[in-house]
TORRODO-696990 format. One record per residue (C-alpha): x, y, z; residue in one letter. Coordinates in steps of 0.25 Angstrom, whole numbers, padded with zeros to 4 digits, always signed. Each point is the difference from the previous one (the first is absolute). Layout:
% TORRODO-696990
XYZA...
***
This chain:
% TORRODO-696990
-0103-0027+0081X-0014-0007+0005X+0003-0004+0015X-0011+0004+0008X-0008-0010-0003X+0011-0013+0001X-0003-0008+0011X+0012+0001+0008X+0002-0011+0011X+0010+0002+0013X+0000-0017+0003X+0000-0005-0014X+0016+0006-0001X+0005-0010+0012X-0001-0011-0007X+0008+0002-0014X+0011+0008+0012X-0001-0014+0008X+0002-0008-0014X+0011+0010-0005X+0007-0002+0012X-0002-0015-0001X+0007+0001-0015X+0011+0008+0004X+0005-0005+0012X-0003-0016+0004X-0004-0004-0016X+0011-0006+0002X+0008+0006+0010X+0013+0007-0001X+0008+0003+0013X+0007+0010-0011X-0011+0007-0004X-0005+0002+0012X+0011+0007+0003X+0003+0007-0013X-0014+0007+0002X+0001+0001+0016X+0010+0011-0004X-0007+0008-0008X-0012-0001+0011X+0011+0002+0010X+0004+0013-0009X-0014+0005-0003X-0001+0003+0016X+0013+0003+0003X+0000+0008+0013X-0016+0001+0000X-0002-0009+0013X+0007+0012+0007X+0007+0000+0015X-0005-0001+0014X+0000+0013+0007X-0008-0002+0011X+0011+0001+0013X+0000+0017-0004X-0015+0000+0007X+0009-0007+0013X+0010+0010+0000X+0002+0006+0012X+0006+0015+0000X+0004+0001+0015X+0007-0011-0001X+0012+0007-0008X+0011+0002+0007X+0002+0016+0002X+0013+0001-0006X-0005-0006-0014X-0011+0011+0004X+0013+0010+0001X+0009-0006-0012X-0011+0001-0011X-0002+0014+0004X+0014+0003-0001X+0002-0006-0013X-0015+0004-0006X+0007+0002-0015X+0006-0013+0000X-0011-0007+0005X-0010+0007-0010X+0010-0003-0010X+0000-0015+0003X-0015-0001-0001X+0001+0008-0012X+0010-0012-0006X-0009-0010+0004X-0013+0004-0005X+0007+0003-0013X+0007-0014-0003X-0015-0006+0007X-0008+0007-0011X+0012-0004-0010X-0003-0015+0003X-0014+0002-0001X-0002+0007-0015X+0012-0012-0001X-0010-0010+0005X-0010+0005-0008X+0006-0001-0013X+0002-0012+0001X-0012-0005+0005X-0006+0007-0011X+0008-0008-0009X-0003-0014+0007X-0014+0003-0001X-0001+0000-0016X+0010-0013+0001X-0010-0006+0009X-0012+0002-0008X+0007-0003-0013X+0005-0015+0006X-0015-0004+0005X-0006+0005-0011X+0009-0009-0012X+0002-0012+0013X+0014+0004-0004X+0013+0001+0009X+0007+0012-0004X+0007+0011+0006X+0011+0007-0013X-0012+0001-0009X-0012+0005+0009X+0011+0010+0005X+0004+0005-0012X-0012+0000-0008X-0009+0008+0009X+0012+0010+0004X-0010+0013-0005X-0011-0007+0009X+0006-0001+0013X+0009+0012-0001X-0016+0007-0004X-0005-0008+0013X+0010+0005+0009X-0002+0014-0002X-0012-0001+0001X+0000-0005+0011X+0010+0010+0007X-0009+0013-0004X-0010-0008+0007X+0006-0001+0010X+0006+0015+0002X-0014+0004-0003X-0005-0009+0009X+0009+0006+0013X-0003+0014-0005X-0015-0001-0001X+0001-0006+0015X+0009+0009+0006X-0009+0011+0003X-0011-0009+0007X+0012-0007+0008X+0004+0013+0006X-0014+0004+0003X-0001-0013+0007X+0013+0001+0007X-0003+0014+0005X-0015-0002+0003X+0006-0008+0013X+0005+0011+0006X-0004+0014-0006X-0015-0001+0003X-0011-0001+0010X-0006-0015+0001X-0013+0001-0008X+0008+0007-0010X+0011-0008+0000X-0007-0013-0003X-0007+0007-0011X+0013+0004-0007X+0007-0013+0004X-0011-0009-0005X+0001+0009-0013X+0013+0000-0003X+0002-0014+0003X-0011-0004-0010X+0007+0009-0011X+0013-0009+0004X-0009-0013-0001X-0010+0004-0014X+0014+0004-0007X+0009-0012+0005X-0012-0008-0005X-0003+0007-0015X+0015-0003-0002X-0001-0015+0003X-0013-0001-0007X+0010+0006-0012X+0012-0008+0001X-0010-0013+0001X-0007+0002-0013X+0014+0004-0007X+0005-0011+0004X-0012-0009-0001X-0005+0007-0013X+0009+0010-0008X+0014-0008+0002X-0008-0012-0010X-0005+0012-0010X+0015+0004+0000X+0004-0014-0001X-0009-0003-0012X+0002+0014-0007X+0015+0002+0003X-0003+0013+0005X+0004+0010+0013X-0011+0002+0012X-0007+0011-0005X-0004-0002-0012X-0005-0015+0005X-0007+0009+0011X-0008+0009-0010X-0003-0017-0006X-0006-0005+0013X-0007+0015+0006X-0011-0002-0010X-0002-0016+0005X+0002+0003+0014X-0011+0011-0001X-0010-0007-0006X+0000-0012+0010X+0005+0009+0010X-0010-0010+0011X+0004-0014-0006X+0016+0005+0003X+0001+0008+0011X-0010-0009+0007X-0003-0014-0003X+0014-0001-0005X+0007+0006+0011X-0008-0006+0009X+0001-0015-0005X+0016+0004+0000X-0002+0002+0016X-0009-0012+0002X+0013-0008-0010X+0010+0007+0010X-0006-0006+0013X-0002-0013-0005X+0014-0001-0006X+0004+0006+0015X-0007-0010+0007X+0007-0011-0007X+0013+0005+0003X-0002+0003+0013X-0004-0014+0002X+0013-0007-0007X+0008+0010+0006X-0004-0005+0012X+0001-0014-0002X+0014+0002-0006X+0003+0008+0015X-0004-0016+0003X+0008-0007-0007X+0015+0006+0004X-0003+0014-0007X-0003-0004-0013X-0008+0014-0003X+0014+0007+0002X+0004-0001-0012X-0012+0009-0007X+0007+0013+0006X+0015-0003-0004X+0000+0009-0014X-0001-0005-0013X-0003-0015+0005X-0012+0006+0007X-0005+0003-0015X+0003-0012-0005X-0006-0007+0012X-0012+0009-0003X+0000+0001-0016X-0014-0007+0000X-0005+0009+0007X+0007+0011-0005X-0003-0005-0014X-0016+0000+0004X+0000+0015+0003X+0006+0005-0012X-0009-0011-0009X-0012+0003+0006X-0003+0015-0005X+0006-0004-0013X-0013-0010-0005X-0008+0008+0007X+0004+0013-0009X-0001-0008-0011X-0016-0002+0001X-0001+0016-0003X+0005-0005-0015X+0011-0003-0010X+0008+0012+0003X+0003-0004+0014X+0004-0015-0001X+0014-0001+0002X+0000-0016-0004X-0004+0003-0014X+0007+0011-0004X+0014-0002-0008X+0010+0007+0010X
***
């Protein structure tokens, strides 16, 4: 497979994703569509915008009353029990999340790459996919949170167990273990989805074997991915911020139009051009590294 010597363009890709998205969502324009394929955008991030934590930095310790202080000691088992219960039924409703924004994903990518509004067939058709995806995944995941453990731990202990010279030395350490391992696992899940999830679509096949298809690709134009592409994304990213930014503060103008973005499932539809961009745009631009990898020819 000759690819070193393609030449391989980050900006060429935005225009045939802009004229996709012009086919498929305004030539003409169907409200039903819209919302046909809002849902499986809607599905393919299901519970990936995640929630707002950030009142557990303001909490105040002191100002628990002593006998809550009193009663949880007294009832140490039934309280460890509860918490037992409820990270159990969280991480329940999160492999349950997962799924299915595994399945939504192939669904997504199949109704953007036919300009078709389907969700039976895409879901049922790419069942092996998805199911391959999600496991995936999860045991990157698990691994992911194992590999970081150790450093988190030497971090957190470093605060206190040390002198200060040494205690920065360990600290600093162990939290850019956290922060290279966090980063190698995004830097995966990005090029699954950007890159494997299209060989798996073409090729009906599970995530490994379209991994051991796209290793020898990645490695060979390891600079034009992990850099200019990458990189062009970020630039893509802040651009396509800045917009929305700007119209969501024009729509805070005009009686709080920009509310409806972040209501669920109406916010994808809302957002589907946008939505629709992002998963378009690595697809031409993967299809420049040869036959193999275009999506839009292949007979799926």
């Amino acid at each position: 497979m000759e690819i070193l010597n393609r030449n391989i363009s980050v900006v060429g890709p935005v225009g045939p994703a802009i004229e996709q998205i012009k086919q498929m969502l305004f030539k003409p324009f169907d409200l039903g569509k819209w919302f046909v394929i809002g849902f499986c955008a809607w599905l393919a991030n299901f519970g990936q915008n995640g929630g707002g934590l950030n009142f557990i930095g303001n909490f105040d310790k002191s100002k628990i009353p002593p006998e809550v202080i009193q009663y949880c000691k007294n009832h140490i088992i039934l309280i460890c029990s509860i918490v037992f219960a409820v990270i159990l039924i969280s991480a329940v409703v999160f492999v349950l999340l997962t799924w299915l924004s595994s399945r939504g994903k192939f669904m997504f990518l199949d109704c953007v790459v036919k300009n078709k509004a389907a969700i039976a067939e895409p879901w049922r058709n790419f069942k092996k996919q998805a199911d391959s995806l999600f496991l995936f995944r999860l045991v990157l995941l698990i691994s992911t949170i194992a590999a970081i453990l150790p450093f988190a731990g030497l971090t957190i202990y470093s605060i206190t167990a040390f002198d200060t010279i040494i205690r920065i030395i360990v600290f600093t350490a162990g939290l850019s273990g956290v922060v290279l391992i966090a980063m190698t696992a995004a830097t995966i899940l990005a090029l699954t989805y950007d890159f494997v999830m299209p060989i798996m679509y073409i090729n009906k096949i599970n995530a490994m074997a379209a991994w051991k298809i796209f290793w020898p690709v990645f490695w060979q134009n390891l600079w034009k991915i992990s850099l200019l592409y990458f990189l062009f994304k970020a630039v893509l990213a802040m651009a396509i911020g800045a917009i929305l930014c700007f119209l969501i503060c024009l729509g805070c103008c005009l009686c709080c139009v920009s509310a409806v973005i972040f209501i669920p499932y109406v916010g994808a539809v809302v957002m589907l051009p946008i939505l629709s961009f992002y998963r378009l745009y690595p697809l031409f631009y993967f299809r420049q590294y040869g036959a193999d990898f275009d999506v839009f020819a292949a007979e799926v």
